[in-house]
C-alpha positions as CSV (number, residue, x, y, z in Angstrom):
1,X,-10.6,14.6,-22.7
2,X,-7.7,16.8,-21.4
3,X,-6.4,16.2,-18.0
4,X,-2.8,17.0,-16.4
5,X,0.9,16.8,-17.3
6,X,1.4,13.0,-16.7
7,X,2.4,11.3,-13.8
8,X,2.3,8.2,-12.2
9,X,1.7,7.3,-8.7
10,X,2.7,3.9,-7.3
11,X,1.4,2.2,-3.7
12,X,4.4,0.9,-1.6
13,X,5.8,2.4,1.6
14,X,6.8,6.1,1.2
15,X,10.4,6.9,0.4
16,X,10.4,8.8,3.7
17,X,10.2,5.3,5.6
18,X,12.5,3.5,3.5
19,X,15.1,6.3,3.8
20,X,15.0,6.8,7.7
21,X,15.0,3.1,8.1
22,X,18.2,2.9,5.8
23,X,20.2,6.1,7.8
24,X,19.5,3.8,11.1
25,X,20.6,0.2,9.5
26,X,23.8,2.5,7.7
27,X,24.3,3.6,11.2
28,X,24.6,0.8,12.9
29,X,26.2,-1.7,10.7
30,X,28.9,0.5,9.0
31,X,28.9,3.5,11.4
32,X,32.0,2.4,13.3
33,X,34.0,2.4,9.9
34,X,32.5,5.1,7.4
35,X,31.2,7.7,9.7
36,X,28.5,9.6,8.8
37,X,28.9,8.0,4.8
38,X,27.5,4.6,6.4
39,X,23.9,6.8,6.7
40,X,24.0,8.2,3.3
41,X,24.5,4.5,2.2
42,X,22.5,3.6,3.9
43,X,19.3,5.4,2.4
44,X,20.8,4.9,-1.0
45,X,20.5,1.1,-0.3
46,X,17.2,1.2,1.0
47,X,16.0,3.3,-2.0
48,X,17.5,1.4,-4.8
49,X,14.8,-1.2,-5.4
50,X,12.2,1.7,-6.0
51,X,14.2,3.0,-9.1
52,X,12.1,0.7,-11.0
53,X,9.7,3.9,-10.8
54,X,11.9,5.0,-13.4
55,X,10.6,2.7,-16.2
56,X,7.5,4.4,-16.3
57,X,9.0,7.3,-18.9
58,X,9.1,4.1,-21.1
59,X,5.6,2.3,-20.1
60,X,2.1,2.6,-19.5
61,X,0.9,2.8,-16.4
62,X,-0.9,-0.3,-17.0
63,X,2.1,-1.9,-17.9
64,X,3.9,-0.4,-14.5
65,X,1.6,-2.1,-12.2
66,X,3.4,-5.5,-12.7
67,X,6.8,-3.9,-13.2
68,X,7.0,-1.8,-10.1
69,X,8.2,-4.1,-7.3
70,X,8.5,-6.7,-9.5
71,X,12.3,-8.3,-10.0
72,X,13.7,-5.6,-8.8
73,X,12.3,-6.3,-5.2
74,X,12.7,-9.7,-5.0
75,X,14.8,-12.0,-3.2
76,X,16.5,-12.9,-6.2
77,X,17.8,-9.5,-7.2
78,X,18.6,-8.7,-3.2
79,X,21.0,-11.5,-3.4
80,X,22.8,-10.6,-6.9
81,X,22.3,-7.3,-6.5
82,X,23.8,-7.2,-3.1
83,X,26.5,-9.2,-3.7
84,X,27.9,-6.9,-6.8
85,X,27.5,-3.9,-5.1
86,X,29.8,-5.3,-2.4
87,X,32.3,-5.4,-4.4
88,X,33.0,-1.8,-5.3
89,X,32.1,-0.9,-1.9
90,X,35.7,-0.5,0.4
91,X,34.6,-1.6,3.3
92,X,35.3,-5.6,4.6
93,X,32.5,-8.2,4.5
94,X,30.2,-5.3,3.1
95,X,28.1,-8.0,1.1
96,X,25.7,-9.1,4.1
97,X,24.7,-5.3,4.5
98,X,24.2,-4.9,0.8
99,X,22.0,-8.3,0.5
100,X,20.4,-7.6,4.0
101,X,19.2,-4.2,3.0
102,X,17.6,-4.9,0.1
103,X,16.1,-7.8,1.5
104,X,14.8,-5.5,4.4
105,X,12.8,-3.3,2.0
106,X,11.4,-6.3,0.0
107,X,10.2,-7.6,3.4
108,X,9.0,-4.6,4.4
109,X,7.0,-3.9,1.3
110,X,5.4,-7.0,1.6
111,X,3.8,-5.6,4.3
112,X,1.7,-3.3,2.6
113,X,-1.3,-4.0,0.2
114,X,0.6,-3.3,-3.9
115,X,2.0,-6.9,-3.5
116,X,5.6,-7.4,-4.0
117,X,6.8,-9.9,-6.3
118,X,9.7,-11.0,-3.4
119,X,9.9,-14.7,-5.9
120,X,10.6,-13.2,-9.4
121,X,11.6,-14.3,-11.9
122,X,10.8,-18.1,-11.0
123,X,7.3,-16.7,-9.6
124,X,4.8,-13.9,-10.7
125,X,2.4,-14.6,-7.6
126,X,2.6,-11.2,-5.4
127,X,3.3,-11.4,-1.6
128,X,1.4,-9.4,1.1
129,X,1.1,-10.0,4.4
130,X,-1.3,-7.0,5.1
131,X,-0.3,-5.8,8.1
132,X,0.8,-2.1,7.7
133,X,-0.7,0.8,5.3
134,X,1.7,2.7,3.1
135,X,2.3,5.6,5.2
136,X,2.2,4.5,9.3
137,X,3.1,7.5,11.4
138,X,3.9,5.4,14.1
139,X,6.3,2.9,12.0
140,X,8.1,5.7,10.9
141,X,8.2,8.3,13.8
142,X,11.5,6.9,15.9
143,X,13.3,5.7,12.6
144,X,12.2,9.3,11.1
145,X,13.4,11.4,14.3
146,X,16.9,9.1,15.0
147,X,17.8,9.4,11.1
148,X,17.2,13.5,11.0
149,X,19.5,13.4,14.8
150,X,22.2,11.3,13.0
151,X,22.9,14.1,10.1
152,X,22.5,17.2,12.4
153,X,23.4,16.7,15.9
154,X,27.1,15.8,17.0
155,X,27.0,12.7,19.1
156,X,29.4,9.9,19.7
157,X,30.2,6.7,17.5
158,X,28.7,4.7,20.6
159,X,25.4,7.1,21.4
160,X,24.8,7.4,17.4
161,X,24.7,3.5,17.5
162,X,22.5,2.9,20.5
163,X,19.9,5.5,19.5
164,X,20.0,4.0,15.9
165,X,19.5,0.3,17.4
166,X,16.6,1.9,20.0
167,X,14.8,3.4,16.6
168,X,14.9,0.5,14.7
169,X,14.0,-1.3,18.2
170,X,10.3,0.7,18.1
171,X,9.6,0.1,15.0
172,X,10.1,-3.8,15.3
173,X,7.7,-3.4,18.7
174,X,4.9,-1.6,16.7
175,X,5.1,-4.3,14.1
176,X,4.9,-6.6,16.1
177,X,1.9,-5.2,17.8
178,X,0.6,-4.8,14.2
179,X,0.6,-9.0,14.2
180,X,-1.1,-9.2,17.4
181,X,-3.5,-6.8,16.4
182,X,-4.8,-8.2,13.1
183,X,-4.6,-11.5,14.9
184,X,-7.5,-10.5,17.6
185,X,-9.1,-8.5,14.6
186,X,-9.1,-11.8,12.6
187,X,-10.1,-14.0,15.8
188,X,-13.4,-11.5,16.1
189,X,-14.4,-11.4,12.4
190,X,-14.7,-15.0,12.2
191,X,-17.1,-15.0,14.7
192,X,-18.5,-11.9,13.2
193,X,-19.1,-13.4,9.7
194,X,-20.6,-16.4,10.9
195,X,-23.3,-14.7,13.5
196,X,-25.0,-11.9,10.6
197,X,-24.6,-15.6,8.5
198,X,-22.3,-14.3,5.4
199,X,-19.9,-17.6,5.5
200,X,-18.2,-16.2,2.6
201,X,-15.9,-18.7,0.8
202,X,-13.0,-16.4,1.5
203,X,-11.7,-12.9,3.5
204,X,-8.7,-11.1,4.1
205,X,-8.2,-7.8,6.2
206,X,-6.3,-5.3,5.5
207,X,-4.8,-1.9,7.3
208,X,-6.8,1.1,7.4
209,X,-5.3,4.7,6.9
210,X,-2.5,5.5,8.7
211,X,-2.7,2.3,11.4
212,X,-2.7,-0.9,12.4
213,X,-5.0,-1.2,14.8
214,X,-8.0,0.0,12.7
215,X,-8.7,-2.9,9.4
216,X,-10.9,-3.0,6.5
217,X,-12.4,-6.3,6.5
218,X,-13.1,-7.9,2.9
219,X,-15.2,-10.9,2.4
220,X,-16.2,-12.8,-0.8
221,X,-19.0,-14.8,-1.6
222,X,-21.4,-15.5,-4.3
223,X,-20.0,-13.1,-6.7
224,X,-20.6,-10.2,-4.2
225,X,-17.8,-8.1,-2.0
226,X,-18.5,-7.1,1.5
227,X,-16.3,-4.6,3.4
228,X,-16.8,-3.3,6.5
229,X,-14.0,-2.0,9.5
230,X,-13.1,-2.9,12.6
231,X,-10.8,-1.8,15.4
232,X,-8.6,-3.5,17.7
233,X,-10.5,-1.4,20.6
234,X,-14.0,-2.1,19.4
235,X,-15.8,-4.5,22.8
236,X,-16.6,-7.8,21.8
237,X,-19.8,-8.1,20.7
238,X,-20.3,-5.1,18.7
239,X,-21.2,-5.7,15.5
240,X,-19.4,-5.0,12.0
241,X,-21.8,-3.2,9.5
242,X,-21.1,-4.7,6.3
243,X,-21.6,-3.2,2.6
244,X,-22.4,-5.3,0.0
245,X,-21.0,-4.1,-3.6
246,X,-21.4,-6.6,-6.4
247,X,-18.6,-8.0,-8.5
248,X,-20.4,-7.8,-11.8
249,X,-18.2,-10.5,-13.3
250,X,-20.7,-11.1,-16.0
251,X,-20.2,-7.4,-17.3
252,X,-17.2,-8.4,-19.0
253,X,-18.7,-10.7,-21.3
254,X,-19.8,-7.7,-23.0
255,X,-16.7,-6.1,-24.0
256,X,-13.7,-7.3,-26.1
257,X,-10.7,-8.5,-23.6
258,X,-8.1,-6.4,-24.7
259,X,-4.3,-6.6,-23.5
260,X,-5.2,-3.8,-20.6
261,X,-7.7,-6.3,-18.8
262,X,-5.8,-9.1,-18.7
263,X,-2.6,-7.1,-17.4
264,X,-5.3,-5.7,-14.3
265,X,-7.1,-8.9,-13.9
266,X,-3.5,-10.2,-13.0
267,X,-2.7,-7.9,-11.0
268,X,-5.6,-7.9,-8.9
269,X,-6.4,-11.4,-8.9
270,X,-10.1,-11.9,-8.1
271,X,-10.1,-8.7,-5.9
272,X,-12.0,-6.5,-8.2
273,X,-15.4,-5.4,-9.2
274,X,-16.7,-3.8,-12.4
275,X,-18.5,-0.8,-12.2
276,X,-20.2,1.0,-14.7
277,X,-20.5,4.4,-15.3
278,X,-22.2,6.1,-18.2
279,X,-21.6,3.9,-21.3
280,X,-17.9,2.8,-19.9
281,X,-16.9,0.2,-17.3
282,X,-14.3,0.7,-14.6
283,X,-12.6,-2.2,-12.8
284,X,-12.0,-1.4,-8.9
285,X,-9.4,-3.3,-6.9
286,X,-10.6,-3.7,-3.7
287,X,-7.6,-4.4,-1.3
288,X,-7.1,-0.6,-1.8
289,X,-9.8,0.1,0.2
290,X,-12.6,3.2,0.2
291,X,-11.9,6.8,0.1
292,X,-13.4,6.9,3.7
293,X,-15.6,3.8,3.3
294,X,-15.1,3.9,7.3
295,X,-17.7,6.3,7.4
296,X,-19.0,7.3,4.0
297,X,-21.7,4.9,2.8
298,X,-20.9,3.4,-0.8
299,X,-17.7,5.0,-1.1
300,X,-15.3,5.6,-4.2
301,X,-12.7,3.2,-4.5
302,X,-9.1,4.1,-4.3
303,X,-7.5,2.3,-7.1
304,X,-10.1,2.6,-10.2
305,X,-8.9,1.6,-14.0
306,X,-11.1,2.5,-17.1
307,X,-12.3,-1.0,-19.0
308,X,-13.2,1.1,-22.3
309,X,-14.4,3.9,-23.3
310,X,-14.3,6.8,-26.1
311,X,-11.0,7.8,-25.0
312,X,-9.6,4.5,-24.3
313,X,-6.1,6.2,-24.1
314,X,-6.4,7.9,-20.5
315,X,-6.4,6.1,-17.2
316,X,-7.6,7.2,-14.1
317,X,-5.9,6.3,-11.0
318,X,-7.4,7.2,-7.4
319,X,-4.9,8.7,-5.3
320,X,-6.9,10.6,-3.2
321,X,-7.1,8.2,0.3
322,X,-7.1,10.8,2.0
323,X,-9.3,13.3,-0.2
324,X,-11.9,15.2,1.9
325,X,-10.1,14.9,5.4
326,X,-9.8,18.1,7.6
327,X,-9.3,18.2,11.4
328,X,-13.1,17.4,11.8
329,X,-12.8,14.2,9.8
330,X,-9.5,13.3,11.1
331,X,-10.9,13.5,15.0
332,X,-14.0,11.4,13.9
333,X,-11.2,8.7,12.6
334,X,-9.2,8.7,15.9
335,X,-12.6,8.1,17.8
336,X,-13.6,5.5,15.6
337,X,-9.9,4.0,15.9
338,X,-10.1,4.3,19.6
339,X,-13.1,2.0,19.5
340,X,-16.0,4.3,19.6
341,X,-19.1,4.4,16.9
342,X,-19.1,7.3,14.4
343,X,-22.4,8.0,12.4
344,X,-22.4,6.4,8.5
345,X,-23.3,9.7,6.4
346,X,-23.7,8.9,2.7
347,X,-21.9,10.1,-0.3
348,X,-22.9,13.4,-1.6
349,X,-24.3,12.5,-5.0
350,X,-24.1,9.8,-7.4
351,X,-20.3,9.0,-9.1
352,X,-20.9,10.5,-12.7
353,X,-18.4,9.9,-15.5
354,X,-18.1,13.4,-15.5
355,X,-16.9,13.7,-11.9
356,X,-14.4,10.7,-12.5
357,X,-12.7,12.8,-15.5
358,X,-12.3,15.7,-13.5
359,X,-9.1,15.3,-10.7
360,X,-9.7,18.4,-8.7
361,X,-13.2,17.1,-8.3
362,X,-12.8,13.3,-7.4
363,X,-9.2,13.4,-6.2
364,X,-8.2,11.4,-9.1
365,X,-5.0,12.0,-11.1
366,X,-5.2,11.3,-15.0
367,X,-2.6,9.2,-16.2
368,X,-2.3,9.5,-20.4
369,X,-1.0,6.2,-21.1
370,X,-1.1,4.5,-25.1
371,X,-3.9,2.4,-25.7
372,X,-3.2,-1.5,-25.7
């Protein structure tokens, strides 16, 4: 099965956000002292712990899953790290914006769904707190505009500081609103579960695309997933239509466990279901959510792994979130963030092994990785 040059793709907040974010926090702690250098130090800072990207010339993709944000975004390296690259910096006390930095983007990247392994190497357990999706036009827009004025326009040592403190000011406020919002989400989705009588034995919610006041709501119980979305503007009351997609746990009693499994089982904890397709079986983490499960009845995951196969070499990641949005769709998802009921349609055909091979096709990019 041929498929693309390869290339990997990765989930943590886009490089955009961590690069704007780093020009403001340059700005304002070094600005006084290095000019416009404290922004491009900035960015460098905030990048650094995503150079782990680089491994994956050397590793499987499989492999990459537990590597990226692993050590290198933990607490562990922000505090080494920070401290040795203080000392070649020429600037006084420059350690606490080293170790602060890098701590920043571990935090940050927390926030989303990957998991960030912030307690490495004394701890593999992944932290996410859930509470913003890996691109948030609304995180990023002040830090974004403020970081592009603070290269370009000419402004004083005192204006370039207040605007970069107002930027990073914003996007504090929206994640803060983020909190409150999954908070009331949470409050009605335990009401929710327990009036259409689910009572699963656990649930998380997560961000859907592109804000924090919509969430994809994931319950567990008896060996069966339910997902279903809710926004921070929907009345109280209205009801959460759930979708039920079975684990199929007992599917992989029929297959070998090879190396690749138990590297996705731990990476996706109990999250997952198996899905087969054909004569193969494809493990879907659910925390990634649907490709527009809000209104696309029995959706494609986003993240989905092949189990085995006849060409048990290639691995098929979904990056396509956003695959099959035009301005129709996108005006559908602002009502439906807003608060207001869009119509379910269903899936245009069956998923066919055929389709999952083909990227153009299922918005899937084909990852050749070596076989375990």
């Amino acid at each position: 099965m041929q498929g693309p040059p390869k290339k990997y793709t990765f989930e943590g907040m886009d490089i955009i956000t961590h690069s704007c974010l780093g020009a403001c926090l340059g700005e304002i702690a070094l600005g006084r002292q290095l000019g416009k250098k404290a922004v491009l130090l900035g960015v460098v800072l905030q990048d650094l712990p995503d150079a782990d990207t680089l491994l994956s010339i050397f590793y499987p993709a499989d492999r990459m899953l537990m590597i990226h944000r692993g050590i290198s975004h933990s607490l562990f390296f922000a505090l080494v790290g920070g401290i040795i690259l203080a000392r070649i910096l020429p600037v006084q006390r420059a350690w606490w914006f080293c170790c602060g930095s890098l701590i920043i983007h571990d935090v940050l990247d927390c926030c989303n769904a990957y998991g960030t392994g912030f307690f490495e190497p004394f701890s593999e357990n992944r932290v996410t707190f859930h509470l913003l999706y890996v691109a948030d036009p609304l995180f990023s827009a002040a830090i974004a505009a403020v970081a592009i004025a603070l290269v370009v326009l000419k402004m004083s040592p005192v204006r370039r500081r207040i605007f970069a403190l107002s930027a990073v000011g914003a996007s504090l406020l929206y994640l803060s609103g983020a909190v409150v919002s999954k908070i009331i989400v949470s409050r009605a989705i335990r009401h929710e579960l327990a009036q259409q009588g689910l009572r699963p034995q656990r649930y998380f919610i997560t961000p859907a695309p592109l804000t924090s006041m919509f969430w994809m709501i994931v319950a567990f119980k008896n060996d069966t997933c339910y997902t279903g979305y809710r926004s921070v503007f929907d009345r109280s009351g209205s009801a959460v239509k759930f979708e039920a997609h079975p684990q199929n746990f007992h599917l992989l009693k029929q297959i070998r466990e090879t190396p690749r499994i138990r590297r996705l089982k731990r990476f996706a904890g109990n999250d997952f279901i198996i899905m087969p397709v054909g004569n193969q079986l494809f493990l879907g983490i659910v925390r990634f959510g649907l490709v527009q499960g809000w209104h696309v009845k029995n959706a494609s995951f986003v993240f989905t792994y092949p189990l085995q196969g006849p060409d048990p070499g290639n691995a098929l990641l979904q990056k396509g979130r956003l695959s099959g949005w035009n301005l129709s769709t996108f005006c559908q998802y602002l009502q439906r963030v807003s608060g207001r009921a869009v119509i379910l349609t269903p899936r245009s055909g069956p998923v066919h092994l055929r389709d999952i091979s083909l990227a153009k096709r299922s918005s899937l990019t084909l990852l050749s990785v070596q076989a375990p």
